[in-house]
C-alpha positions in Angstrom: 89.9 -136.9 133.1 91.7 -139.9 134.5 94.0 -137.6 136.2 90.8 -136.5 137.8 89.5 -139.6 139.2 92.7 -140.7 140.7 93.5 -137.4 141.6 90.8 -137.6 144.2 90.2 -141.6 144.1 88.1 -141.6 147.3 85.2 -139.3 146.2 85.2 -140.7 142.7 85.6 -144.3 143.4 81.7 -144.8 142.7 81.9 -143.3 139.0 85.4 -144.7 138.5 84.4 -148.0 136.9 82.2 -147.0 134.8 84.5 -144.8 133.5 86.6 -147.3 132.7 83.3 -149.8 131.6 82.4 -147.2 128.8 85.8 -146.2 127.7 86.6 -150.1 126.8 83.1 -151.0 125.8 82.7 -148.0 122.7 86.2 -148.7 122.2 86.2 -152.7 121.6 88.8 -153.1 119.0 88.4 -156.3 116.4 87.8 -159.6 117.6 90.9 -161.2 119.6 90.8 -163.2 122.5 91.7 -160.1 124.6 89.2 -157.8 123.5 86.3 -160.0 123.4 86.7 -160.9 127.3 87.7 -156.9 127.7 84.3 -156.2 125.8 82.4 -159.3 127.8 83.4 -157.9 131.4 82.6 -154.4 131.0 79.3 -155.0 129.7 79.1 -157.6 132.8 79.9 -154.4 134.8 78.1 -152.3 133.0 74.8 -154.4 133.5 75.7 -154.7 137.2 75.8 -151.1 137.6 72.7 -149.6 135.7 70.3 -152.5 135.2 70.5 -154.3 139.4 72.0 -151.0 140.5 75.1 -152.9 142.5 77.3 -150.6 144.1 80.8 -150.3 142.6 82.5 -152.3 145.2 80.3 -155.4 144.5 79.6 -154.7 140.9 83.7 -155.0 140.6 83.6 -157.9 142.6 80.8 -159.8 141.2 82.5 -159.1 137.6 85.2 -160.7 138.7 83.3 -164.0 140.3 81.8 -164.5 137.0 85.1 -163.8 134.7 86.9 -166.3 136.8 84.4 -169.2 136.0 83.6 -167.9 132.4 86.2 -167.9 130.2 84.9 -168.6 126.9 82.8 -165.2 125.8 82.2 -165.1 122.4 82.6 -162.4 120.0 79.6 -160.0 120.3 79.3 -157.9 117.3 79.9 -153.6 118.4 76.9 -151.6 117.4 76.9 -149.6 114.0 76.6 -146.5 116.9 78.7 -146.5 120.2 76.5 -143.9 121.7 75.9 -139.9 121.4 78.2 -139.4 124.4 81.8 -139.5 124.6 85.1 -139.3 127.0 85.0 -135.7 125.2 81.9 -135.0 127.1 83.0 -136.2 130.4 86.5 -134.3 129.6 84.7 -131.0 129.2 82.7 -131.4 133.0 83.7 -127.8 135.1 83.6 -129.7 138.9 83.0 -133.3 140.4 78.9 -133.3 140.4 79.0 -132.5 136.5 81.9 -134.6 136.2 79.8 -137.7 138.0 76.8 -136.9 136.0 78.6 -136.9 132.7 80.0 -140.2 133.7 76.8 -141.8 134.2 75.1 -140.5 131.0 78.4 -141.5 129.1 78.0 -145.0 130.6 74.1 -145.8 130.1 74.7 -143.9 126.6 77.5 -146.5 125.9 74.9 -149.4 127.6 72.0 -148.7 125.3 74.3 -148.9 122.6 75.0 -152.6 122.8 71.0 -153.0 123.5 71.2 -156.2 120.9 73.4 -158.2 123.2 71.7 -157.0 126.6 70.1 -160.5 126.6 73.2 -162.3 126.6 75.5 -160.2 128.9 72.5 -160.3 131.2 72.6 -164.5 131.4 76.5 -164.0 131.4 76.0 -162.3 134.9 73.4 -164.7 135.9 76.0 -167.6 135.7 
């Protein structure tokens, strides 16, 4: 799947992230100081993405802006369900159109997921 979106970087740039944002967020390990900024900035991007609808290019950027001058996240508990859609899913897409729409369900699957701490990541990206 990876292979795929580097493969052909340019035309999958705009799905690329969150490909990467829902990979790490239904996959956030135990709590560490690594994973719980890991876990903080996807969601960061995530929110960027799907909730104010920032392209790629800024959502990245913006992430990064707010990283740099937060760097105490706390620990935000994963949800008891990390959504009904999986890298499996995204694996299985036949061409680049399925491949981008799997991505995107994967990703607000993976969003809705952590719907108890949508509060907090949103005044994380606020700051």
């Amino acid at each position: 799947m990876l292979a795929r979106e580097y493969g052909d970087y340019a035309r999958y740039a705009p799905v690329h992230r969150l490909t990467v944002d829902a990979y790490a967020a239904q996959h956030p390990g135990v709590s560490s100081p690594q994973s719980i900024r890991s876990v903080a900035v996807h969601l960061i991007r995530l929110h960027l993405q799907l909730e104010r609808g920032l392209p790629h290019e800024k959502a990245n950027g913006a992430m990064l802006r707010i990283s740099a001058r937060s760097r105490d996240f706390p620990w935000l508990d994963p949800p008891a369900s990390p959504g009904g859609v999986t890298v499996l899913d995204v694996r299985d897409a036949k061409n680049m159109p399925e491949h981008v729409a799997r991505v995107r369900e994967w990703a607000r699957s993976v969003w809705e997921s952590w719907s108890s701490h949508h509060d907090t990541v949103r005044r994380w990206a606020e700051n």
